[in-house]
C-alpha angles and dihedrals in degrees: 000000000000132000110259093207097112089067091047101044094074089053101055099075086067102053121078092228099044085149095068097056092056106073119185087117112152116280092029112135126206121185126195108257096227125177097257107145084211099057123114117210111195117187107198118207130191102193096223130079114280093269097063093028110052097053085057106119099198093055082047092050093054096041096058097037081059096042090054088059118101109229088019123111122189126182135172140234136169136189122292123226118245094263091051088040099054088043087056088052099045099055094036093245113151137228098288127189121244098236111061092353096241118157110268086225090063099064127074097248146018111213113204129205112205105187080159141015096238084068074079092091107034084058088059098054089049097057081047100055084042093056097237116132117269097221108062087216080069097058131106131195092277091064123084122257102257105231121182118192133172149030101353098035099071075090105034091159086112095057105034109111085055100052129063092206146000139201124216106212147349110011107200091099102029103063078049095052089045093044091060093052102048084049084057097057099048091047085054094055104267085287117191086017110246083330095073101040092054089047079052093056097043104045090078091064083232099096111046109220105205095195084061099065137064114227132207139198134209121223089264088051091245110136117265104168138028105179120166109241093200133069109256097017093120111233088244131052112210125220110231117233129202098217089177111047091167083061080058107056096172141176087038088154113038127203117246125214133245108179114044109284129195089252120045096191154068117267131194127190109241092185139342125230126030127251091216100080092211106194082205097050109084084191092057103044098041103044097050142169110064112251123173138206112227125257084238096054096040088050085053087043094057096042097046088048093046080048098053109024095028097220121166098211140060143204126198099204138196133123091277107006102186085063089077113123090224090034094134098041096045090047091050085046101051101046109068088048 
């Protein structure tokens, strides 16, 4: 599969961003295609345009866990901006990603990072610009499995008819997990068509498979019941939760932007979870129970990032950091380095 830049590059002088559609920033990885059978090809999208998406750390964590993989190629796009977006349509270019500028339709899945739900439609927009069907009822076994992640898919429901798949929780096993079965497949033969490899994800009770359950409403539209409609799809599916963040030491080499971001900085997770228990805060009460990185590894984490990405500031970041139970002496630790 060959780049596509050469499509894109004209169209860059007549939109106001040009920078964020370039890619080759520092820490980017681009892996040769190949023909392997055995290969995985991710493309990783954050529905929202290069300056909020590229700071993201849970798109960068599972880029470069990806990334780490032999066989497993993982590549990143984010939403274009409506001038970006009609050129596209005008001149018939996909959706490409930012790394080696292949179009997104032509990997096995597209992984989606919802932070919010208002990414929704800007995931739309994106399977629309790649050519793939909106509806996943409409999808063959040339299309990518649709695979929605994060914040605002503990509750995919309202997305449902538009994913093929989606993963409660911490994601760092899981892709992994999910990486592992779609290689198999392959290796197999591609057996059952797109069918069988999503009854293959969802057998585990790790990946929910919309299309396998049958879903009811209540008279206020509020869901009442969630029952599997196929023999071995379990009647729960789990959320996956990283007990040992200092076995996950990611982002160790952090992208650097090219364009202007929201957040000009490194940032490393200091723990995940919160010890409040807000009723109003989705983030605190989805992502318990309270785990927290070391002072050691976060000391190694911040060195290793200043090294590689040179950035002169950084953000110890959690749900509520002063919470931290080594919160002073980190902090005194960390300055003077």
């Amino acid at each position: 599969m060959e780049s596509h830049f050469h499509l894109l590059e004209p169209l860059l002088p007549r939109v106001r961003k040009p920078l964020q559609y370039v890619g080759g920033e520092v820490g980017s990885v681009v892996k040769p295609w190949g023909e392997d059978v055995t290969t995985v090809r991710w493309a990783l999208m954050y529905p929202d345009a290069y300056e909020v998406g590229l700071p993201n750390q849970g798109l960068q964590i599972l880029y470069e866990v990806l990334n780490k993989q032999p066989d497993t190629i993982a590549e990143r796009s984010y939403a274009v901006l409506p001038d970006l977006e009609a050129l596209l349509r005008e001149h018939g270019v996909p959706q490409l990603t930012v790394d080696s500028h292949r179009p997104v339709a032509a990997f096995d899945v597209l992984g989606v990072s919802f932070a919010t739900e208002l990414g929704y439609t800007n995931l739309l927009t994106a399977l629309d610009l790649s050519g793939i069907p909106l509806h996943a009822e409409n999808r063959d076994d040339h299309h990518p499995v649709v695979l929605a992640g994060g914040h605002a898919a503990f509750n995919p429901e309202p997305v449902a008819d538009f994913i093929d798949a989606a993963v409660l929780g911490d994601g760092e096993e899981i892709v992994t997990a999910v990486t592992e079965v779609v290689r198999a497949w392959k290796r197999d033969g591609r057996p059952g068509g797109r069918e069988e490899l999503l009854a293959r994800l969802a057998s585990g009770g790790g990946v929910y498979v919309p299309r396998f359950y049958d879903v009811t409403y209540a008279a206020d539209a509020t869901l009442a019941t969630v029952r599997p409609n196929r023999a071995g799809v379990p009647e729960r599916v789990h959320k996956h939760t990283v007990a040992n963040l200092d076995a996950w030491p990611y982002p160790a080499k952090p992208l650097v932007p090219l364009a202007e971001t929201v957040h000009e900085r490194y940032s490393v997770e200091i723990f995940r979870g919160c010890t409040r228990g807000c009723r109003f805060c989705q983030a605190g009460m989805i992502y318990r129970p309270v785990r927290e990185r070391s002072p050691e590894a976060i000391e190694e984490a911040v060195e290793s990032s200043v090294r590689c990405g040179g950035f002169d500031e950084v953000s110890l970041t959690s749900l509520s950091t002063a919470d931290y139970s080594a919160i002073q002496p980190l902090v005194k630790q960390v300055m003077p380095k």
